[in-house]
LOGUKOL-770663 format. One record per residue (C-alpha): y, z, x; residue number from 1; chain; residue in one letter. Coordinates in nm, 3 decimals, padded with zeros to 5 digits, always signed. Each point is the difference from the previous one (the first is absolute). Example, Ala and Ser with C-alpha at 12.3 -4.5 7.8 and 13.67 -1.06 7.14 Angstrom:
<miza north="-00.450" up="+00.780" east="+01.230" k="1" c="A" r="A"/>
<miza north="+00.344" up="-00.066" east="+00.137" k="2" c="A" r="S"/>
//
This chain:
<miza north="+00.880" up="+00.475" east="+03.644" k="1" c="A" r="X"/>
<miza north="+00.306" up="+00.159" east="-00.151" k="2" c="A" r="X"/>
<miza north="-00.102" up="+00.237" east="-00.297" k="3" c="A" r="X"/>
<miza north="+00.175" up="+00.104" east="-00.301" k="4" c="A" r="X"/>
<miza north="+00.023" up="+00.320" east="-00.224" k="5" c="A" r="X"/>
<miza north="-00.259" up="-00.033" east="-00.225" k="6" c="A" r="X"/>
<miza north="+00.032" up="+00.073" east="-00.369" k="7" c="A" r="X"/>
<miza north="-00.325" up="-00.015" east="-00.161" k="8" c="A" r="X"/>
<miza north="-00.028" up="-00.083" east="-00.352" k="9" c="A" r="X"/>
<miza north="-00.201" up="+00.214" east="-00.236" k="10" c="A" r="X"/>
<miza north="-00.375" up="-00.082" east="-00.047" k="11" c="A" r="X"/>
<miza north="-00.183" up="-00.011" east="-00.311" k="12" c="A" r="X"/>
<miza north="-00.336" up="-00.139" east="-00.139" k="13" c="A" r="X"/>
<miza north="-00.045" up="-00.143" east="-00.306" k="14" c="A" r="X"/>
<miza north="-00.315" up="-00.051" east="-00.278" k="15" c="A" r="X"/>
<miza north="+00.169" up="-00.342" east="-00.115" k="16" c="A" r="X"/>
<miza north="-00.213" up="-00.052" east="-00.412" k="17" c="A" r="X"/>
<miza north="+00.295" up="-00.300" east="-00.054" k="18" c="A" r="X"/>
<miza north="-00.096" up="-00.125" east="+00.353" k="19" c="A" r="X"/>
<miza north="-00.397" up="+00.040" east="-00.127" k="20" c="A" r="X"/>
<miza north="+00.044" up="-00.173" east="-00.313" k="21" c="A" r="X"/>
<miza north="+00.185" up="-00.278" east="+00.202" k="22" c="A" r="X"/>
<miza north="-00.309" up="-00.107" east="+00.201" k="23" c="A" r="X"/>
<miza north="-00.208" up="+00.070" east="-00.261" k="24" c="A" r="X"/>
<miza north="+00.141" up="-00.236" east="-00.218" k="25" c="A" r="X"/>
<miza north="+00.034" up="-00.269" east="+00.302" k="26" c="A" r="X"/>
<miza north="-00.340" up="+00.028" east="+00.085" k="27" c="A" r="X"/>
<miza north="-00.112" up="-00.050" east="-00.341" k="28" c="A" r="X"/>
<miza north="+00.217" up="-00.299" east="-00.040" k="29" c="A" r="X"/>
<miza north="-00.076" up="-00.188" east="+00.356" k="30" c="A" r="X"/>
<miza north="+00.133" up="+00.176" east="+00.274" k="31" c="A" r="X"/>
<miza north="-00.298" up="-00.023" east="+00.226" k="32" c="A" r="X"/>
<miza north="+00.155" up="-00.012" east="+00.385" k="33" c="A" r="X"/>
<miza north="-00.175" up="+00.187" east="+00.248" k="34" c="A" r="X"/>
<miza north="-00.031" up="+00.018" east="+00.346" k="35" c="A" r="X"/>
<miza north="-00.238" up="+00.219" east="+00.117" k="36" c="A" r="X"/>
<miza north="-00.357" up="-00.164" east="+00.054" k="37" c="A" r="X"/>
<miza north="-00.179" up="+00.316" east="-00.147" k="38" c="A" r="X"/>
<miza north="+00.169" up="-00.118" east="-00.339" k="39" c="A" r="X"/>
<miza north="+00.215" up="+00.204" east="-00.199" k="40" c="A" r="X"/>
<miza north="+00.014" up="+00.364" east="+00.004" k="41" c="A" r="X"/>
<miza north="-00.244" up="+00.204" east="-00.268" k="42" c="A" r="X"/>
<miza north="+00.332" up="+00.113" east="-00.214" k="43" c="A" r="X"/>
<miza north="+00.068" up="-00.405" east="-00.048" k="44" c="A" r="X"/>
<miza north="-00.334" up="-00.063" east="-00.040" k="45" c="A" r="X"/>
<miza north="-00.054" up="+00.239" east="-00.291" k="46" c="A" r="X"/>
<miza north="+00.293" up="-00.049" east="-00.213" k="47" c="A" r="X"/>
<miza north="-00.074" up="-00.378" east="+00.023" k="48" c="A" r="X"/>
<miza north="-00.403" up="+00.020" east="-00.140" k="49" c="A" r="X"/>
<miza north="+00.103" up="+00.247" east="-00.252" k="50" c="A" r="X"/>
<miza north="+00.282" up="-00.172" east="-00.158" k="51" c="A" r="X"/>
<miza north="-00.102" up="-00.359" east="+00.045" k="52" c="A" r="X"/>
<miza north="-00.193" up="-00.030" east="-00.317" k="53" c="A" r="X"/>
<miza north="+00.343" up="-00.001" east="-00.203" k="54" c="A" r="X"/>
<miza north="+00.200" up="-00.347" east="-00.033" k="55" c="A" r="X"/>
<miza north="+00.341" up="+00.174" east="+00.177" k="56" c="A" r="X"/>
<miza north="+00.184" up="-00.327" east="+00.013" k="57" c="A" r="X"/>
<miza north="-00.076" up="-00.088" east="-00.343" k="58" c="A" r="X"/>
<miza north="+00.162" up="+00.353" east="-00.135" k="59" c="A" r="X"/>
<miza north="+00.279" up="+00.027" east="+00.254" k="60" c="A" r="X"/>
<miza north="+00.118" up="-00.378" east="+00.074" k="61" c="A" r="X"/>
<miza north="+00.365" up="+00.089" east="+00.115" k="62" c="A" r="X"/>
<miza north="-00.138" up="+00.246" east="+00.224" k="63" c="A" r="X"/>
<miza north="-00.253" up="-00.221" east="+00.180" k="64" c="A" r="X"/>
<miza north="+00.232" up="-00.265" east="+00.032" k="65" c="A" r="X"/>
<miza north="+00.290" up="+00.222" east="+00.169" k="66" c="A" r="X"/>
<miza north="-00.289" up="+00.096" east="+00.198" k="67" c="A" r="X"/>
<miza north="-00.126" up="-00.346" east="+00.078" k="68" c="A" r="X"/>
<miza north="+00.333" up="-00.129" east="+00.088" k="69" c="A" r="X"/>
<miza north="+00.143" up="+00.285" east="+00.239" k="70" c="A" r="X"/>
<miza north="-00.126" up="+00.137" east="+00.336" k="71" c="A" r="X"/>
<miza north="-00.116" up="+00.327" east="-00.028" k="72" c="A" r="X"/>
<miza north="+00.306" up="+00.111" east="+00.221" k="73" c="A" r="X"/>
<miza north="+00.245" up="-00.026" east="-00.326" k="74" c="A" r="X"/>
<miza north="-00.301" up="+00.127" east="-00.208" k="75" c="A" r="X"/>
<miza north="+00.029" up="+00.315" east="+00.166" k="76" c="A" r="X"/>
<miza north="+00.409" up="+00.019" east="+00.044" k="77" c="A" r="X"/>
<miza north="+00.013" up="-00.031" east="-00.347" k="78" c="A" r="X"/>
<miza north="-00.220" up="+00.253" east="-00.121" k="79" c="A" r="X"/>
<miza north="+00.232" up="+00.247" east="+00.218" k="80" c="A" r="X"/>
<miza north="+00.305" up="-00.140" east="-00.175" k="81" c="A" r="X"/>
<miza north="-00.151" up="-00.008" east="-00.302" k="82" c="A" r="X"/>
<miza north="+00.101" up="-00.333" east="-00.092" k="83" c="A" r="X"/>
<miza north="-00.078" up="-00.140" east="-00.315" k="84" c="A" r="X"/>
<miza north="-00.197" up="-00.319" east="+00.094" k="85" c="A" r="X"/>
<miza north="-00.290" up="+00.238" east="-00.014" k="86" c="A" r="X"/>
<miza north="+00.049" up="+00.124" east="-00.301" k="87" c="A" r="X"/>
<miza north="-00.358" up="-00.038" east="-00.115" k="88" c="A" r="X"/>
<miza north="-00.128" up="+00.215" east="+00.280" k="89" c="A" r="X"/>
<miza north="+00.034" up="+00.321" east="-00.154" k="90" c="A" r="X"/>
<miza north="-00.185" up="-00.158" east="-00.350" k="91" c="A" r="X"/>
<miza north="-00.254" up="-00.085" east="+00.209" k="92" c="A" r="X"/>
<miza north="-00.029" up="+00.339" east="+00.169" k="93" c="A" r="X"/>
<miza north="-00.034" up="+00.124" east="-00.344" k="94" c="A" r="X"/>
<miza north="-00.377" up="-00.178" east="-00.025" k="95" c="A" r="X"/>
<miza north="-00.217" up="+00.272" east="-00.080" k="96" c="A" r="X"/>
<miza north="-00.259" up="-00.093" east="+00.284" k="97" c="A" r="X"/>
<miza north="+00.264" up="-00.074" east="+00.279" k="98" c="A" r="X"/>
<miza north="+00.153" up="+00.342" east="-00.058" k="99" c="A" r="X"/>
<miza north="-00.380" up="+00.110" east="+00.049" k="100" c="A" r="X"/>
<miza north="-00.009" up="-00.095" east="+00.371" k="101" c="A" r="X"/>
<miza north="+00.330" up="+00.115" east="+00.069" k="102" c="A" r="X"/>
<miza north="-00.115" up="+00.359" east="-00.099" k="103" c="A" r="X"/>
<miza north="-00.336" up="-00.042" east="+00.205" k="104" c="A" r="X"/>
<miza north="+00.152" up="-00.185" east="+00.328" k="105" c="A" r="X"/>
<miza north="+00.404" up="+00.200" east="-00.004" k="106" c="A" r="X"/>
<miza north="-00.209" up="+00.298" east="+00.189" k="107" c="A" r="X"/>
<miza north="-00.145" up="-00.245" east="+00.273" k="108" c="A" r="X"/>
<miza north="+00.334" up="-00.155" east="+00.046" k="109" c="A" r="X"/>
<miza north="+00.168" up="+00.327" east="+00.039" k="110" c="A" r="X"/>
<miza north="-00.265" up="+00.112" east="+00.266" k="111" c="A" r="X"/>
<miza north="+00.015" up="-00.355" east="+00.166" k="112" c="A" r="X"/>
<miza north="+00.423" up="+00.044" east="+00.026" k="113" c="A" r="X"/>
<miza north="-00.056" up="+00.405" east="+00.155" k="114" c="A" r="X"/>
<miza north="-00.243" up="-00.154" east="+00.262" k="115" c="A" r="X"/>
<miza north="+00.250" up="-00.249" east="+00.109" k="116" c="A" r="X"/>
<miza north="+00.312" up="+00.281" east="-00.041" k="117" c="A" r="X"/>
<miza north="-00.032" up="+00.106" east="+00.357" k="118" c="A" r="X"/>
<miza north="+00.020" up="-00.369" east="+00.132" k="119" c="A" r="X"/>
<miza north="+00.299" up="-00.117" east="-00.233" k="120" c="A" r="X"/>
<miza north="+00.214" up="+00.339" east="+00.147" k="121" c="A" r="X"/>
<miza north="-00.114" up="-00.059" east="+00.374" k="122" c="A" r="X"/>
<miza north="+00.119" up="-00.389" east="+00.016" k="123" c="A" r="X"/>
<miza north="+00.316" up="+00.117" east="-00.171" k="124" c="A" r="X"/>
<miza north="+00.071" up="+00.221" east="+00.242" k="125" c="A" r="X"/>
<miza north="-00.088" up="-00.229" east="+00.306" k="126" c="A" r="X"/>
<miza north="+00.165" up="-00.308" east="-00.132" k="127" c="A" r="X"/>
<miza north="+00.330" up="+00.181" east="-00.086" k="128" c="A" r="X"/>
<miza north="-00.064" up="+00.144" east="+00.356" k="129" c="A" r="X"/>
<miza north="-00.010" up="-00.343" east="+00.171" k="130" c="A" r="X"/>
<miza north="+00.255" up="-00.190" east="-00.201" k="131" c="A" r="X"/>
<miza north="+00.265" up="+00.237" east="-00.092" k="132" c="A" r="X"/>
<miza north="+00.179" up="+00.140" east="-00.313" k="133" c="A" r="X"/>
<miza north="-00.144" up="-00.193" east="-00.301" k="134" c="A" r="X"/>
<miza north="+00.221" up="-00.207" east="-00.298" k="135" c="A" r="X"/>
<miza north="+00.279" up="+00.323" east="-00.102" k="136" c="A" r="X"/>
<miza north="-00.096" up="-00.136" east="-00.332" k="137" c="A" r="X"/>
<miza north="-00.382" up="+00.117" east="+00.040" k="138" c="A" r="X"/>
<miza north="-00.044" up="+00.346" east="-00.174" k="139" c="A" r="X"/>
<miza north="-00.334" up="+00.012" east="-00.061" k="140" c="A" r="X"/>
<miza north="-00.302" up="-00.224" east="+00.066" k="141" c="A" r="X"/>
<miza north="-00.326" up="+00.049" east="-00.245" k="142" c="A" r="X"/>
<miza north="-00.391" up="-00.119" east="+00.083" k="143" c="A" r="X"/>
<miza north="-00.139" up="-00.158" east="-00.239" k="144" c="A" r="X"/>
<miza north="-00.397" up="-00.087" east="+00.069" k="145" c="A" r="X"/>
<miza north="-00.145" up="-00.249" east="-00.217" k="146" c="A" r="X"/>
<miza north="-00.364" up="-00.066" east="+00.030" k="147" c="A" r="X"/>
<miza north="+00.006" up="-00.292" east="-00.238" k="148" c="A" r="X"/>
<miza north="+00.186" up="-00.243" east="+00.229" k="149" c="A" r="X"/>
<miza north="-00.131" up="-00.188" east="+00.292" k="150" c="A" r="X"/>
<miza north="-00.104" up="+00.205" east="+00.323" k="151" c="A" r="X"/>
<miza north="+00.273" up="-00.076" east="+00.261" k="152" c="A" r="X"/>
<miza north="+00.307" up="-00.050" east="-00.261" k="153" c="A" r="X"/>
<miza north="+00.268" up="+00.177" east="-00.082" k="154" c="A" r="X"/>
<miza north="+00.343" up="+00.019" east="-00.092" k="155" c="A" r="X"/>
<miza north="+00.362" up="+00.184" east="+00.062" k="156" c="A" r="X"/>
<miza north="+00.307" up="+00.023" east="-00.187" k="157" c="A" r="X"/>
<miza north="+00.343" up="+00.185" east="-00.024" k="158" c="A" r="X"/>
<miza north="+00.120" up="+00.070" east="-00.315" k="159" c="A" r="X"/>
<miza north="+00.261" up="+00.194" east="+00.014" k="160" c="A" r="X"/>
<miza north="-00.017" up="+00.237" east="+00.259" k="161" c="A" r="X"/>
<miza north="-00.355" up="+00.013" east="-00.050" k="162" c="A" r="X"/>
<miza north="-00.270" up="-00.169" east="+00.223" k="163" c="A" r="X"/>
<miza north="-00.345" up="-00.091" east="-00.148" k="164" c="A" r="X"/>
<miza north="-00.300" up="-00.096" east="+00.178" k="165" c="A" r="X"/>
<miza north="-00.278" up="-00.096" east="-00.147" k="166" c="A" r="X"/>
<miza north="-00.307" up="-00.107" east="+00.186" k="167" c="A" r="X"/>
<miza north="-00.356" up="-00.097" east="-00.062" k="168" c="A" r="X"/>
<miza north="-00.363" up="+00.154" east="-00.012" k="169" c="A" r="X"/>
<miza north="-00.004" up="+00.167" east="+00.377" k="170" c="A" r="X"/>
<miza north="+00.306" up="+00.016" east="+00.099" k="171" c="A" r="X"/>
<miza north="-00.087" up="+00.246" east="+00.232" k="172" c="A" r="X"/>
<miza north="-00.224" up="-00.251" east="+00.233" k="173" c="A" r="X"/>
<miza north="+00.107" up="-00.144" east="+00.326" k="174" c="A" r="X"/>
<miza north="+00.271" up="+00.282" east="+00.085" k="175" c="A" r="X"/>
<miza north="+00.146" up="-00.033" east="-00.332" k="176" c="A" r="X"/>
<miza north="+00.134" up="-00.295" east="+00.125" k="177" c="A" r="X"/>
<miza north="+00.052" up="-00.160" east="-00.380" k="178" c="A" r="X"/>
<miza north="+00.206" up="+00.318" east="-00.090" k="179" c="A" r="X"/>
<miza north="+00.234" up="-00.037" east="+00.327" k="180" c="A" r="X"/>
<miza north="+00.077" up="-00.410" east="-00.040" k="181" c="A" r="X"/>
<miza north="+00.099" up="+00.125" east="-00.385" k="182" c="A" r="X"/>
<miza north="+00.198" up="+00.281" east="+00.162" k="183" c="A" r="X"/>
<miza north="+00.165" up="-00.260" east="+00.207" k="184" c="A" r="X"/>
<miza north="+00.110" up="-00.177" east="-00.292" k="185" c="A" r="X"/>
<miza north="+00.178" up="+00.312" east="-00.126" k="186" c="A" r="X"/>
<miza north="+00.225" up="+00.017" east="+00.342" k="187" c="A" r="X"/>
<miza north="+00.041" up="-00.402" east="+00.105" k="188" c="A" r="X"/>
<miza north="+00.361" up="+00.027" east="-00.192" k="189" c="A" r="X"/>
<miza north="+00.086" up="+00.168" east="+00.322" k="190" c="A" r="X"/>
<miza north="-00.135" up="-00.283" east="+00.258" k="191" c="A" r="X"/>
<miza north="+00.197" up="-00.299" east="-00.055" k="192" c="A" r="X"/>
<miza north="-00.070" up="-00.355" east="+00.147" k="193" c="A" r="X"/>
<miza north="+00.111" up="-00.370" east="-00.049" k="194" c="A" r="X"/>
<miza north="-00.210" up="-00.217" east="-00.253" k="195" c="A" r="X"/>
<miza north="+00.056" up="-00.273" east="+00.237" k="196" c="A" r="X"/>
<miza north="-00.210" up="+00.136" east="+00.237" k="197" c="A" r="X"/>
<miza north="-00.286" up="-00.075" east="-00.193" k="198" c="A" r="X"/>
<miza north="+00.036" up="-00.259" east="-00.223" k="199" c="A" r="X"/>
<miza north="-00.296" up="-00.207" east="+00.073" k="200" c="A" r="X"/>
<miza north="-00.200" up="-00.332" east="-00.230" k="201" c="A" r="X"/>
<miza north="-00.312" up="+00.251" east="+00.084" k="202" c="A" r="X"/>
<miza north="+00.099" up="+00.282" east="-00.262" k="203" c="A" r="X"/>
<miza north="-00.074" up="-00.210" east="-00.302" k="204" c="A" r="X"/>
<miza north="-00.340" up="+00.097" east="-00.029" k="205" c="A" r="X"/>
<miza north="+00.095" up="+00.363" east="+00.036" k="206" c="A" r="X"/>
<miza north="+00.270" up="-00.032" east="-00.248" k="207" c="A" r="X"/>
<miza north="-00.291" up="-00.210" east="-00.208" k="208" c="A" r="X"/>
<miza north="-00.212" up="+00.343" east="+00.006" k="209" c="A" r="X"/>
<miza north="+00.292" up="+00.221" east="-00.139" k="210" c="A" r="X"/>
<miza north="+00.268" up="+00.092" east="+00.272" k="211" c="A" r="X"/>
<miza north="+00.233" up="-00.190" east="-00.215" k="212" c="A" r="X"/>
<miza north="+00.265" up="-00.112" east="+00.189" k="213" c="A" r="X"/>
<miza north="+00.193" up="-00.010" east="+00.332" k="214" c="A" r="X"/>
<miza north="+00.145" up="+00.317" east="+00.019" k="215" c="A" r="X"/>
<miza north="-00.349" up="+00.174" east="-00.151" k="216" c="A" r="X"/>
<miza north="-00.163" up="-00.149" east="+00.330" k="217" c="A" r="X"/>
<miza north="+00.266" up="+00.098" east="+00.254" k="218" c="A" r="X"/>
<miza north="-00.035" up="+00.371" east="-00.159" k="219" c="A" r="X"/>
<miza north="-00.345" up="-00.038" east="+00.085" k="220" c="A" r="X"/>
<miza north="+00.089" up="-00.062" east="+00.334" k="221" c="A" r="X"/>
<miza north="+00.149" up="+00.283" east="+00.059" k="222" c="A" r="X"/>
<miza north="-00.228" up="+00.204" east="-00.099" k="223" c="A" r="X"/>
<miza north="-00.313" up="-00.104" east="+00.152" k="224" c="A" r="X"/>
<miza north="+00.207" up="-00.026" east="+00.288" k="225" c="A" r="X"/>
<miza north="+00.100" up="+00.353" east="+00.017" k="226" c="A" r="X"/>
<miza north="-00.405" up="+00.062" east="-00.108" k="227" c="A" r="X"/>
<miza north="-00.099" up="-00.171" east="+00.341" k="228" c="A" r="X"/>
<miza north="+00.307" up="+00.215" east="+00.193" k="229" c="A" r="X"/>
<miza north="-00.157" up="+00.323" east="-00.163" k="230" c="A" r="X"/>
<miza north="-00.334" up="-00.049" east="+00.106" k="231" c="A" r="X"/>
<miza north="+00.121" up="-00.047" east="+00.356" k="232" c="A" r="X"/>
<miza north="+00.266" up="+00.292" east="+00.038" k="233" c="A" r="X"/>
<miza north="-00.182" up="+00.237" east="-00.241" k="234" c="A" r="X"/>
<miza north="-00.365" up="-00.085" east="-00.031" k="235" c="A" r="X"/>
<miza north="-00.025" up="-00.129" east="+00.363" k="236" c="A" r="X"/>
<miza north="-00.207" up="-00.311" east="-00.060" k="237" c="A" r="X"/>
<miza north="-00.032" up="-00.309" east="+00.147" k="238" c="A" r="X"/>
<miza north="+00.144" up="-00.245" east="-00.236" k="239" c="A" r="X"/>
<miza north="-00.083" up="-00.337" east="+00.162" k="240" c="A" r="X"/>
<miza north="-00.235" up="-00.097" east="-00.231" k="241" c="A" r="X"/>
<miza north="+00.215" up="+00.137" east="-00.303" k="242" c="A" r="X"/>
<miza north="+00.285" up="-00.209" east="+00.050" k="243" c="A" r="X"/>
<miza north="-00.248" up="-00.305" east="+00.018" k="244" c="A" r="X"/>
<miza north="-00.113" up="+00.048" east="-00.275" k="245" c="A" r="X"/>
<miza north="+00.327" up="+00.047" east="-00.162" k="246" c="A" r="X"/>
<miza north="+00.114" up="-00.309" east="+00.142" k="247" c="A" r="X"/>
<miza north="-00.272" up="-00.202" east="-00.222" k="248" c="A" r="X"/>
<miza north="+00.258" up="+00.055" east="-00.311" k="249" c="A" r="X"/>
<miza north="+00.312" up="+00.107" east="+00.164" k="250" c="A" r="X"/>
<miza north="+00.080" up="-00.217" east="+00.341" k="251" c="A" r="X"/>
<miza north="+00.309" up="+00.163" east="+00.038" k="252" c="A" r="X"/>
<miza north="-00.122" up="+00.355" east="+00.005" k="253" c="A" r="X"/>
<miza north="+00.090" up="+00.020" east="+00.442" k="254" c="A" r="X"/>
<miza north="+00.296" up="-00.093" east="-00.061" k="255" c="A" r="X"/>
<miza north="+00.057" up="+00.257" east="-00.261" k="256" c="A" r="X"/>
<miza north="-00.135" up="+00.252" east="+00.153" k="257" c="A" r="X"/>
<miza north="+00.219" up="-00.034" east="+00.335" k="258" c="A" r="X"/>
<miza north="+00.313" up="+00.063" east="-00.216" k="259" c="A" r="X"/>
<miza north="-00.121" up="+00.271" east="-00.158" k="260" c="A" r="X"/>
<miza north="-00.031" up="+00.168" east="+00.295" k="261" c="A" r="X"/>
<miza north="+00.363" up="-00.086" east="+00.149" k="262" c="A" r="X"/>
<miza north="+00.117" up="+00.122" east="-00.330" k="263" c="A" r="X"/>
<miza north="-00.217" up="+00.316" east="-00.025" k="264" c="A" r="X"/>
<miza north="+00.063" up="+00.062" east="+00.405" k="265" c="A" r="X"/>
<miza north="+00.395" up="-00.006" east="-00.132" k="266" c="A" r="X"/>
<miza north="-00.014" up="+00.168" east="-00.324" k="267" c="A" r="X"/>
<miza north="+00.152" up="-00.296" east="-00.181" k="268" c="A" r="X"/>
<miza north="-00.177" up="-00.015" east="-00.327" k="269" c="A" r="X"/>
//
């Protein structure tokens, strides 16, 4: 496999109170998806039996319907961006008893992000090892850990030169395998394949669930593709099983995964 010079973006960890008072506020006002069977983690589980006993919708109704009607992906790209459909947020972060358990849980959080530090640098390194070069446009990618979402989910974005990833209460289980597929996310720009590959009646329950769209699906693709290459060439694992597995939501995903190899083999991003 043909490798590249490597230029590795600078790494940086974040105590996110704006990503805090997010969740909070979404848990308080019906965001309830989980999908770990030991429940939700003790963070979640706190802020959600302290706070219940006020009437949040009541006080904050443009807030819990922007948070009723979007997926929790947007939620979280506009709190980076600051954008003004959630306005209320910061009004609501004022609430004397919500600031409360930020100031009791922001030291957890901060300890949680430091023990997962060592992980988030080490699949940075490897990935931008096996793949190449990352996006020129990627300056600087920040971890974000945020105890108050669901246990396996996270998210990535590039604003700007700047990569976030934010992931869920233990991130650093399995490998860190959450924090690499959002790491992924942050370099697919560079892996490029048809749409028509995988265009398929089959995706409409995974657009349904909050992939969105065409594209958003063969993105995902990609990168659980290159997850499965990884965890051959790097991790040494038998995959057989993994690509299954896969295949129960993305069909495609051989396919896929035999040209990214061709291209990677080549150097053709």
């Amino acid at each position: 496999m043909k490798r590249f010079r490597c230029i590795i973006p600078k790494l940086e960890t974040r105590n996110s109170r704006e990503i805090f008072m997010l969740f909070s506020a979404m848990n308080l006002m019906g965001y309830n998806e989980e999908n770990n069977p030991r429940g939700m983690s003790d963070e979640r589980k706190r802020v959600r039996n302290v706070l219940r006993a006020y009437d949040w919708r009541n006080k904050y109704p443009r807030l819990a319907s922007v948070i009723k009607k979007h997926h929790p992906w947007y939620l979280v790209r506009w709190i980076l961006l600051k954008d003004k459909r959630l306005s209320d947020l910061e009004r609501f972060a004022q609430e004397k008893d919500v600031q409360k358990q930020w100031n009791e849980l922001k030291i957890r959080f901060k300890q949680k992000t430091k023990k997962i530090a060592t992980i988030f640098e080490r699949e940075t390194n490897r990935l931008i090892t096996f793949i190449g070069t990352p996006p020129k446009q990627l300056k600087k990618i920040i971890l974000i850990v945020n105890p108050l979402d669901a246990y396996w989910r996270g998210y990535a974005f590039n604003i700007k030169g700047t990569g976030y990833i934010i992931v869920g209460p233990e991130a650093e289980k399995n490998g860190g395998r959450l924090i690499r597929h959002e790491l992924l996310h942050l370099f697919t720009p560079t892996i490029q394949i048809s749409k028509n590959i995988i265009v398929d009646q089959r995706h409409r329950r995974l657009i349904a669930q909050g992939y969105g769209s065409n594209s958003a699906i063969k993105n995902e693709y990609v990168v659980r593709s290159l997850n499965l290459l990884y965890q051959r060439g790097i991790l040494k694992k038998n995959i057989s099983q993994a690509i299954k597995n896969e295949e129960n939501d993305f069909p495609h995903i051989r396919k896929v995964m035999q040209i990214i190899m061709v291209k990677l083999k080549r150097g053709v991003r």
